[in-house]
Structure formats: C-alpha cells, structure tokens
N, C-alpha and C positions, 0 to 999 in steps of 0.2 A: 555432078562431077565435072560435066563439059564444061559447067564454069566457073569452077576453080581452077582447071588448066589454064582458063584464058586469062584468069587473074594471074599464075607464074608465070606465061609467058608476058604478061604487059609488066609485073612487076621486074621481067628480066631486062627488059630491053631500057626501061629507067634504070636498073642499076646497071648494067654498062654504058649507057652514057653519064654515069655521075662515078666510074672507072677511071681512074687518072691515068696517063702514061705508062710502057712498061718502067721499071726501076724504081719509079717515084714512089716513097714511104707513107708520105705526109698524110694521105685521105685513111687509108688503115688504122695507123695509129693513132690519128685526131679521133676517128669513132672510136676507138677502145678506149680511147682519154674519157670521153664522153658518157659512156653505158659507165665507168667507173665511178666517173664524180657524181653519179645520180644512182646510185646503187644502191637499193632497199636494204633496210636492218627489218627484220622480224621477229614481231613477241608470239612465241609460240606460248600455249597453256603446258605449265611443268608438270613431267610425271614424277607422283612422289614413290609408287612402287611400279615402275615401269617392268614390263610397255604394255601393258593391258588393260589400264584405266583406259575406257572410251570415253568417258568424260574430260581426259586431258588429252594430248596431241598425243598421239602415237607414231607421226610419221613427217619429214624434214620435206622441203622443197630439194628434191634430188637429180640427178643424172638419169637421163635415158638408159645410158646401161647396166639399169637393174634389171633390165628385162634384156635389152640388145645382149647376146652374148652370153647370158645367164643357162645354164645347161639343161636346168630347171623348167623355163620357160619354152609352151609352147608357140608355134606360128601356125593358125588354124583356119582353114575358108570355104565357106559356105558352097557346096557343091550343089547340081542344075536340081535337083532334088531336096535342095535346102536344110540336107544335113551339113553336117558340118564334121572336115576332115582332118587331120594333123600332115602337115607339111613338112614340116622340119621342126627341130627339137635347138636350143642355142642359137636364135635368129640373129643373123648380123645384119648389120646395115643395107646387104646389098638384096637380102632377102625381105627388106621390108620398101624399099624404095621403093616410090611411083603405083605399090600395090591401091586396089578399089577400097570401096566400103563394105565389101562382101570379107574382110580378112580379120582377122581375131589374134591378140597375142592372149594366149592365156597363160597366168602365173599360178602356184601351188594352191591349193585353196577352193571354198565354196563360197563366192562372193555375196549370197542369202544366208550363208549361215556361217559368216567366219568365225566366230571363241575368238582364239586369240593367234591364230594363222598366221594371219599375216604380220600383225606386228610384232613375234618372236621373228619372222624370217627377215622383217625389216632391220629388227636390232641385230640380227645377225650380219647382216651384209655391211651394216655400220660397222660392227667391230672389226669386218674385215678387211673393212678401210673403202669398201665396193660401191659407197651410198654419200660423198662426200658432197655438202649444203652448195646448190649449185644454183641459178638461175638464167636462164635463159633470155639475151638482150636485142634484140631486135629495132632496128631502126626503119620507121615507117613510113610512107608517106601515101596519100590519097591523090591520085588523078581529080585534074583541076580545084584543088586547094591549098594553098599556100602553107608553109610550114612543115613542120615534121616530128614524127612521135617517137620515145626512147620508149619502147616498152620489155617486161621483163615478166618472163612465163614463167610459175611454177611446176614441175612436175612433181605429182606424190605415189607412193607405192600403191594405195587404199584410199578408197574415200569411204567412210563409216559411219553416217548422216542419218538420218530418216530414211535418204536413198544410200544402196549398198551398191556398189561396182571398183572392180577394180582398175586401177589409173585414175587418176585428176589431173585437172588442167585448171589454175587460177595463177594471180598474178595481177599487175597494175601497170598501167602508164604514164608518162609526164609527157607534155605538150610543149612546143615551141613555137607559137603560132604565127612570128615572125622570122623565123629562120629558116632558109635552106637546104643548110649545108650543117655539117657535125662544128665545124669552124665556126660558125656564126652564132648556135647553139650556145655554143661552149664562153662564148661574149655577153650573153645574156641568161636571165633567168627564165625558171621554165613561166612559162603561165598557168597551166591549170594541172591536175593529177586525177586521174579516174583510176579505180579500183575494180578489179572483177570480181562479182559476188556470182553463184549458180550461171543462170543464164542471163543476167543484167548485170547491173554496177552503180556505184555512186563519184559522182565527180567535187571536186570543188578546185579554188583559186588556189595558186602555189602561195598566197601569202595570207590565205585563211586560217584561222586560228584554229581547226582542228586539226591541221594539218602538222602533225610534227614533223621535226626536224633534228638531225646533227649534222649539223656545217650543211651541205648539200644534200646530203641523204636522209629520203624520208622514211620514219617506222612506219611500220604496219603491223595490222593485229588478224593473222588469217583465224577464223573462228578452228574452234575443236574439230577435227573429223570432216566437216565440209569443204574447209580450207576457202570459204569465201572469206576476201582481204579488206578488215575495216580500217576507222581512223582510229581506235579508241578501243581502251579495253572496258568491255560490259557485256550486256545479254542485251541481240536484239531480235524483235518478233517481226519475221517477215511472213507476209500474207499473199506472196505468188506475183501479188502485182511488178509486171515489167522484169521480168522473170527475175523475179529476186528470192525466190525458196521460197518454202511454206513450211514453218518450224521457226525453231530459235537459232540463233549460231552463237556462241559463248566465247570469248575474248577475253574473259577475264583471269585475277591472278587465280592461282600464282602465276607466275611467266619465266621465260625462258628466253635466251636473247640470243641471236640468230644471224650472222653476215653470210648470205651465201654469194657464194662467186660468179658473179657476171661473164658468161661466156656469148660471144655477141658471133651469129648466126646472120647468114646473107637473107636478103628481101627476096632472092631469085636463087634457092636452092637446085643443087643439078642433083640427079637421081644418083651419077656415078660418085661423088663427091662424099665428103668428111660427114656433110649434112645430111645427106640423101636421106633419113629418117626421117625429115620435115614434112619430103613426097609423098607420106606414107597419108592414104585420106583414110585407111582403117579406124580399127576401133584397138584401147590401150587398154583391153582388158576381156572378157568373157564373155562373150553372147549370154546378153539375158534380156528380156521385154522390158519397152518403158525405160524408167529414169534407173534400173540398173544395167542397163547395158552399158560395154565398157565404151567410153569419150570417145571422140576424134582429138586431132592435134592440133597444132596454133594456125597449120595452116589453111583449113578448115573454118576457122572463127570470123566472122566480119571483121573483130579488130582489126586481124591481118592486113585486111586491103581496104580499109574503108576506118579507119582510126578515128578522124574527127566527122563523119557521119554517127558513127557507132558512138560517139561520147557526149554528140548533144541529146541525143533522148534518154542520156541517164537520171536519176533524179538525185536530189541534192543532199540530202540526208537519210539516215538509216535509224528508223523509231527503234529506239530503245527500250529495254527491261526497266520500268519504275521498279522504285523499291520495293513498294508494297500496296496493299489497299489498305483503307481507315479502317476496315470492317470486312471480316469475313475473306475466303482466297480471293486471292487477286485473278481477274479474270484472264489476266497477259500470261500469269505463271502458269492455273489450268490449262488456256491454249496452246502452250509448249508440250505440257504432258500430253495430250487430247492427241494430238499430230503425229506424236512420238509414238503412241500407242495405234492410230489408227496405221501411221506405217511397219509399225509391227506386224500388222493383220496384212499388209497389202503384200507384204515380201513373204509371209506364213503361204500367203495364197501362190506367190508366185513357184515358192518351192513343192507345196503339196496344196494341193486345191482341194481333197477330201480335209484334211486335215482342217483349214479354212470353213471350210462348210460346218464343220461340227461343231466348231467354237461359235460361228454363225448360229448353229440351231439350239444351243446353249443359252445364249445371248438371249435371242430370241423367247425360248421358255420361261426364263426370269424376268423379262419384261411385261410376255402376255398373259400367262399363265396364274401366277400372284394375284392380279384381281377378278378373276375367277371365280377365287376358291374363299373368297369374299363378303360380306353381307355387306349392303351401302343402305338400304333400307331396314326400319325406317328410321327416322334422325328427330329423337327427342330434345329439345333444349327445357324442358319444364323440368326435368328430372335431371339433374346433371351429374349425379351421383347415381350410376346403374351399368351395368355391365355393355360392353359395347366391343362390335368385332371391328378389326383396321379399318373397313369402308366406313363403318361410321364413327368412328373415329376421327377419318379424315372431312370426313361431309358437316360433321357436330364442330369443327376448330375450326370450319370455312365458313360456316354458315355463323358462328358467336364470332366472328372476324368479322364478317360482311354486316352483323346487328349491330354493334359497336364502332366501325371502321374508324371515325373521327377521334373518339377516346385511345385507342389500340395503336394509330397512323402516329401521334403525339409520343407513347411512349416506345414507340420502336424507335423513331430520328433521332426522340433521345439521347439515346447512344453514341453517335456521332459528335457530337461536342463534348462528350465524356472521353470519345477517344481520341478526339483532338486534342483534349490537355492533356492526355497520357502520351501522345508523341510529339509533345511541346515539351513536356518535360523530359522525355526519351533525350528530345535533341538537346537540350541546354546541358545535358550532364554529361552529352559528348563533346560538345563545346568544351566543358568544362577542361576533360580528362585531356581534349587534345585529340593528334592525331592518333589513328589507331583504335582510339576508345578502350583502352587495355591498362590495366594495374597491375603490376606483379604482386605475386601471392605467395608468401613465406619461403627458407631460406632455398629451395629447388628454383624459383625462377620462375615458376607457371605463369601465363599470361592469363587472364580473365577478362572477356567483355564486360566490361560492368552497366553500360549503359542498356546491353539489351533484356537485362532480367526487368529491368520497370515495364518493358513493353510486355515482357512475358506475364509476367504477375497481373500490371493494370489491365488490360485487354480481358482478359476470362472475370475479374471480378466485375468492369464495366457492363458482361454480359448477364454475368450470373444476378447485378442489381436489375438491369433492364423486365429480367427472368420473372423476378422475384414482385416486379410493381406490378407485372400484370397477372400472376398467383394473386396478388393482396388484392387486385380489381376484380376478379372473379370469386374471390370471398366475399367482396361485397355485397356483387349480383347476388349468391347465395343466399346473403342475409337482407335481400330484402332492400338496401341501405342505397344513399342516393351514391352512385359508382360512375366519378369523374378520373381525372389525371391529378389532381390536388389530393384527393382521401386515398385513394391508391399510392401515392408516392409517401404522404403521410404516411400510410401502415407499414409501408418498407421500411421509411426513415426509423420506427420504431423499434423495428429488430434488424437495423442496421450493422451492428454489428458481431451480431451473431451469424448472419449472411457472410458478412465477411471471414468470417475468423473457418466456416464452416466451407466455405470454396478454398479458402487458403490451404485449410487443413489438407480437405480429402484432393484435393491436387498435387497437395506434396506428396502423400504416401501413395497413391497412384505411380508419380514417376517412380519415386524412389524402389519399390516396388520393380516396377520393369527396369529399372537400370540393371538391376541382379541379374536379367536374362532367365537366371531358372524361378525368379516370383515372378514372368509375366504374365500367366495364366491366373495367378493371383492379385494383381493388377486390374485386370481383366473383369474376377469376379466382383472385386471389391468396386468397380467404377458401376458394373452395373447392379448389386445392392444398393449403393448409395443415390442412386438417380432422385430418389423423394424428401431428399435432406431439406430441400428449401421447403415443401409442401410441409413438411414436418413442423419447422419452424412457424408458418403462415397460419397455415389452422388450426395446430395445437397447441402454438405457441409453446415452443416446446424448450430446454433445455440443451446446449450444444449435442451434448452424449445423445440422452434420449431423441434427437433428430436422427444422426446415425442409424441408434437401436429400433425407430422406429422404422425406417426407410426400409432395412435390411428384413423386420419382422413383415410390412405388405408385400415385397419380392419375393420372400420365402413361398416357395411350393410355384411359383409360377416366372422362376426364374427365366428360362427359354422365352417363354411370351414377351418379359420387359424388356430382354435385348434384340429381340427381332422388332418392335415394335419403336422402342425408344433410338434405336439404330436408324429404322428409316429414316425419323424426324430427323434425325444426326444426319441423315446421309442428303434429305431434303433443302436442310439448312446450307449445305456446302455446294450444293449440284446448281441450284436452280439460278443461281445470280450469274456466275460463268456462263451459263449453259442462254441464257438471255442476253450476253454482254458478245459471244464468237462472233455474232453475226455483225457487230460492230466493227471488227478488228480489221471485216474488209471495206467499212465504209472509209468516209475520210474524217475520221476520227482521232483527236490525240489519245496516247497512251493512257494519259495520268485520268483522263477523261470517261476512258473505258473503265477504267479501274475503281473511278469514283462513282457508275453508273453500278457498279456490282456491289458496292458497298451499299450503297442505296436502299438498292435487290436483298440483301443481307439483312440488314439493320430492318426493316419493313418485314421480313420471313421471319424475325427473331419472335414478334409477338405471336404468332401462330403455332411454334415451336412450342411456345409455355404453353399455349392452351390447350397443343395435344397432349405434351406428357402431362400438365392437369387432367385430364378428362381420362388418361391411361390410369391415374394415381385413383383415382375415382373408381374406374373399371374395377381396379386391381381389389379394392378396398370392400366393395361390392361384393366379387368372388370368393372374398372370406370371410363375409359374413355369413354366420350361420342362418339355413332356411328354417324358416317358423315349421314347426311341426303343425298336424292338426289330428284328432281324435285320442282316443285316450290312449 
C-alpha cells in the first residue's frame, strides 16, 4: 500500500507539471482528441437466449456506477478480528476513496455459486440504461522513459471463468514511444499495442498484421466470461505461464460488436474528486480465498505506473485451439474440459469443503477399489478362447500386444494416412462449397455443413477397418497360420465390405435412435448388443443380418458385463492419449504438435482395443457355452 501511495504522489507531481496555465484549453482537450482517435471496438461472443449462456458473454465493459450508488450494493471491511462487517449500503465515491485492501464492495449474489444472478441483474441495469458500454482512458507515463501509453480499462459486473468473483478488471494499451505529449502522439502513430489477459498480456507492433483495425481503432476480442482481451476470434489454451490463466478463453463467433465510450481519468487522482474511486486500493467484489476474491483497480496494476516495463515481459502470441486432432480427442480440447472441471471441484471446495471431500472419496473408490475386486491372475495366451475376468483381460490384450508389437504397431499407424485422406478430402469439398461450407436445403432455407459429414462418416469407418485387420490377425494366430500385416489386411479386404456397410448401418440407427430423446435408452441398448458385429463377420464369416443377430445372441444374458467391460476399453481408448499429451501443454510445445502426439497415443491404443473386446467376445462365447456333463 505504502507504495502505491508513493506511486500517486509521484505520478501527481508529473501531471501538474504537464498542467498548462489557468484558462488554457489546448492540453485537455488534445488528450480527449487522443483516447478518442484510439478508442477500442469490441467483439463480444453473442447471446442467442441471453443473458445466461455462460458460454457467451453475459456482461459489457461498463461504468463503475453499477456498484457506486447502487442501493443494492454493499461497502464491507474486514474488522481487527477479520470478520468482515457492512459499512454502508449505496457506497458513493466518497465512501470508497483512498479506502485499504481490507474493504470489500459486495454486489447481490454468491460469487461460487452464481445460476444466473448476476447476469439477470446485469441485464437489468442495461435496460435501465445504469450499465452504459464505457471504458476507461488513461494516459501513462513511466519515470525515466521516454514516451507515453493511452491505455483503456475494462470494468465488468462478473467474471465467470474457471475462476468466480465478482468485478473484473481487463483492457489494453497503445504505446507511443516517441512521444511526450498528447500533441505529439496525436502526429504520429502508435508503435506497439499490448493486451491484458488474467494476470499477463500479449503485445505486438501497431502495424502487425494481427492487429486489426478501423481507421485508428483497434478491435479486440475479450474472451467469454474472463474478459481477457485478444487479437483474433478463436479458442485459445492457456497454461498459467506469465500469468496468462490456466483454461481456454473463447473469442469466437457468433459476435457482437461493441464501441464503448472513452472516459479519460487523470494519472494523479484526488480522493475528493469526480475520480476518487481510482483511490480505492479495495477489492470490487466479495471476499473469497485465492483467485476468487474480488480484483483490486487500475490503480493497483503495474500497468499503471510502470506501462513499458510491464509490456516488455509480455509475450508475443496467444496458442491457439487447433481444429482438431487426426485421431482420437484432441488433447488441447480435453485440457480445456480437464481445468474446467477440476475448477469446478476447486470452487465446490471453497463453498463446502465436506461436500468436496465426498466427491473426493467417491473419486477415489472408483479408482481404487475396481481392481480390487479383480482377478489379474493367471493370464493364459495358449487358450484364447475361455472365460476371463477384466484383470485379465486387461493383462491377456497387453501381454498378445507386447508378443506381437511390431505386426500390431504397423496396423495401428495405419490409421493415420487413412485419416489423412479423409481430411484431405474433408478439405477439398470445403474448398469446393466456398466459404461457409453450407448448402441450402429445400424450399425452408436450412443451412447444412456438408463437408463435415465425410469427416463424420470416414473417421469411425477408418477405425472400425483398422478394428477389423487386427480381429482377422488374431484369427489367424488362432488358426495356426503364418499372421503378418499382408494376410491380416488381406482377410479384411475380403469382407470389406460388409465391414463397411455394417459400421454404416449400426451407426445410423444408433444416432437416429437418440435423436428421438425418448429411444435413447434404446440407442444405448442397441450399441451395446451390437459390440461383436465385426467378430461376427471375421470368424463366421457371417452374412450382414446374421452379424447383428449373432452379436446381439453372445450379449444376451450377460448384457451388464459387455457394457462395463466394453466401456472401459471405450473409456481407455479416449483417456490415455490426452492424459499423456497435459503434460506437454506446459512444455514449449506447439499446439498442433501436442495434438498430433495424442493421435499417435490413439491410433497405437486402437489395436489393443480390438484385442480386448476380441478376447471379451471370446469370454463371452465361452460363458454360453454349455458345461460337458459327466456320469449317467
């Protein structure tokens, strides 16, 4: 606190000497010329049934006085006992000036468990005209360095992030690194522009090309709910380095386009003054621990008094959301969920700690407990056809992986060039359509992606082939027969297309199925009788129908077991490539890189997958077979 005072008293005594004469106009209104001509547009994410999409913006860069003055609104401060007491009720300016870091405005709401609170109270204050798109302009400058910064605060009602508290504070700057004075600024262009994101920022040149523009004014894209301020609209995954959040922030459309009003705020605020809320080194929101406690103000930020210190250790770009991975979730997407959900649990904790705890020891029992209750011993491979509980199940598909590796490694990569020409061809037919990638669809207008049903379609068949080579390579084993990556891909190629026509099928009536909402449980059952369609076809070389009818006749009587079982592998196959790829995301790693390392992880876990639900079709197979009687 001692030194942030010494920072308002040094930055006062700079701006009265850069105070022109009494009467004189010119330096006032040069700065307002100034914070105008460089005045941010903002794409906010549009609400399509506002305001309670958290996924879209629910809340404007606005005026301090949705809280100042608001009736509403308390003003609350930590007493010698460090509870915390109410002051006044409808805090004004003068009640918040020059207050400590011990002081709290609290607004309506439980900022760990808001629903939709705050953003019904925000839209309300909008309509009552209380909430009007404002931003706050400040003109900066840094002891012993040349130049001068126009920068321009955010305030938001909520921030609705990973982390929960109420108040935010984001916003960007432009630099002038050869200028003065607002006059000499105003002669030239800026140099560079930095962005605030959490607790860092990304800078770049003012004639960098991500830098957009109209005339003077540059857009910006504050992500959803965090309101940290990018160049561009997309999804980008930040990993905490340089304090840049830890989570995704989303910028993308739809959008919404944004002028708020530059209201330009002195360097040297006086407590008694129009400003005095500048003073305030409180907190703009609720006492709570950690990153939900409510902000401090701008005057508090290094920006403030240290502008081009603060903006050379920003870094220069913000990694982005790739599209997708070749294979299998992308580990960038997971890591978004992963964050999303563990700050769920972190703010569960901060509201109810038993509550935390239980879902803790929940966790916990489904982790430890499961292989338990187990057999992992002992693990036949001479018999591959006999009854087998998950442990070895799991032990028999690792151990016929690790016998095989070289044959197995060949047809898992596989994959990857199969699903390289299925998003070759993905792309070329977007190319085709143009932009958009959309057709209209009979005489109503509907729009239709057309290009993304190839990826849909080709991608599960690429797998269900991959699936399918390594079923016909352990039919081979079975019989004895020399079992390379040539006779296996051969025995596939030959029921080719009954493979196909039998993934097509039972994937259609699957969705179709759930699309109904009241077939999904029939959806449900149908996906998991159908799990041995391919085994059907492989060893009994079977007829499309009779695949089906076969598949659904070994499931019969031991339904529960093939979906706990066939689930894992399903849940194995998607977990363990992300879950190997997080720890990349802090290295110095590209995106597209991490994401091609979980495809990898993917496509290499695919042939494991076949050979445990083989070795379950087996189990299952086994189990109904009738026991030899013996005596008369």
């Amino acid at each position: 606190m001692t030194r942030t005072l010494a920072l308002v008293v040094a930055g006062a005594v700079v701006s009265l000497a850069l105070v022109p004469p009494a009467g004189a106009q010119v330096a006032p209104t040069t700065a307002q010329r100034l914070v105008d001509t460089y005045s941010p547009i903002v794409m906010l994410r549009a609400q399509r049934d506002p305001p309670c999409d958290k996924a879209k913006e629910q809340f404007d860069p606005t005026t301090v006085d949705v809280m100042l003055g608001n009736p509403r609104v308390r003003l609350r401060r930590t007493d010698a006992s460090g509870r915390l007491r109410t002051v006044t009720r409808a805090p004004s300016v003068a009640d918040v000036a020059a207050r400590d870091k011990g002081w709290y405005l609290d607004v309506p709401g439980d900022a760990l468990n808001p629903g939709c609170t705050y953003a019904k109270d925000f839209a309300a204050l909008r309509r009552a005209g209380r909430a009007p798109p404002i931003a706050y302009a400040h003109i900066a400058r840094e002891l012993g360095q040349p130049g001068l910064v126009v920068q321009y605060f955010f305030f938001y009602y909520y921030n609705q992030f990973n982390d929960l508290h109420e108040g935010d504070w984001e916003g960007m700057q432009v630099a002038f690194d050869g200028a003065s004075t607002p006059e000499q600024a105003l002669a030239q262009d800026p140099t560079r522009i930095a962005l605030f994101q959490h607790a860092g920022g990304e800078k770049a040149d003012w004639d960098d090309g991500r830098v957009e523009k109209e005339g003077t004014h540059p857009v910006v894209y504050p992500a959803a709910g965090s309101h940290a301020t990018f160049f561009a609209s997309a999804v980008y995954v930040e990993n905490g380095n340089g304090g840049s959040g830890l989570g995704c922030d989303n910028t993308s459309e739809p959008l919404r386009r944004l002028r708020p009003r530059p209201v330009l705020v002195p360097d040297a605020p006086r407590p008694d003054g129009r400003f005095g809320w500048l003073t305030y080194l409180g907190h703009w929101g609720e006492r709570h621990g950690g990153f939900s406690n409510g902000p401090t103000g701008p005057i508090t930020k290094r920006q403030w008094s240290e502008p081009f210190a603060w903006m050379s250790g920003l870094r220069r770009a913000s990694p982005q959301l790739p599209s997708g991975a070749l294979a299998g979730p992308a580990v960038t997407g997971a890591f978004c969920g992963a964050v999303a959900t563990v700050s769920s649990f972190v703010n569960l904790k901060a509201r109810t700690t038993l509550g935390a705890l239980l879902i803790a020891a929940l966790v916990l029992l489904l982790v430890v407990v499961p292989p338990t209750l187990t057999r992992w011993r002992p693990v036949d491979l001479e018999n591959l056809r006999r009854p087998r509980a998950l442990g070895q199940l799991l032990r028999a598909a690792r151990q016929l992986y690790g016998r095989h590796w070289r044959t197995l490694v060949i047809i898992g990569l596989a994959s990857l060039p199969i699903l390289a020409a299925v998003e070759g061809l993905n792309w070329a037919v977007k190319q085709l359509i143009g932009a958009g990638n959309t057709a209209t669809a009979g005489s109503s207008g509907a729009q239709i992606n057309v290009a993304d049903p190839i990826s849909s379609i080709g991608r599960p068949i690429a797998f269900a082939l991959v699936a399918a080579t390594v079923i016909t390579f352990v039919r081979e084993l079975e019989l004895g027969r020399p079992a390379g990556v040539l006779q296996a891909a051969r025995g596939m190629l030959a029921r080719f297309w009954r493979l196909v026509f039998c993934q097509l099928a039972g994937t259609l009536a699957v969705v179709l199925l759930a699309l109904t909402i009241i077939g999904i449980p029939f959806a449900i059952r149908k996906y998991v009788d159908w799990q041995f369609v391919q085994q059907q076809i492989v060893f009994r070389d079977t007829s499309i129908r009779d695949a089906f009818r076969g598949s659904r006749q070994v499931v019969r009587g031991r339904w529960w077991r093939t979906l706990r079982i066939a689930g894992f592998f399903w849940l194995l196959s998607i977990v363990v490539g992300p879950m190997l790829g997080f720890a990349l995301i802090f290295a110095d790693l590209s995106l597209p890189a991490i994401n091609l390392f979980g495809s990898v992880v993917f496509a290499l876990l695919t042939p494991y997958v076949a050979l445990g639900r083989t070795l379950l079709f087996f189990d299952l197979e086994s189990r109904a077979r009738p026991v030899p009687q013996t005596g008369p």
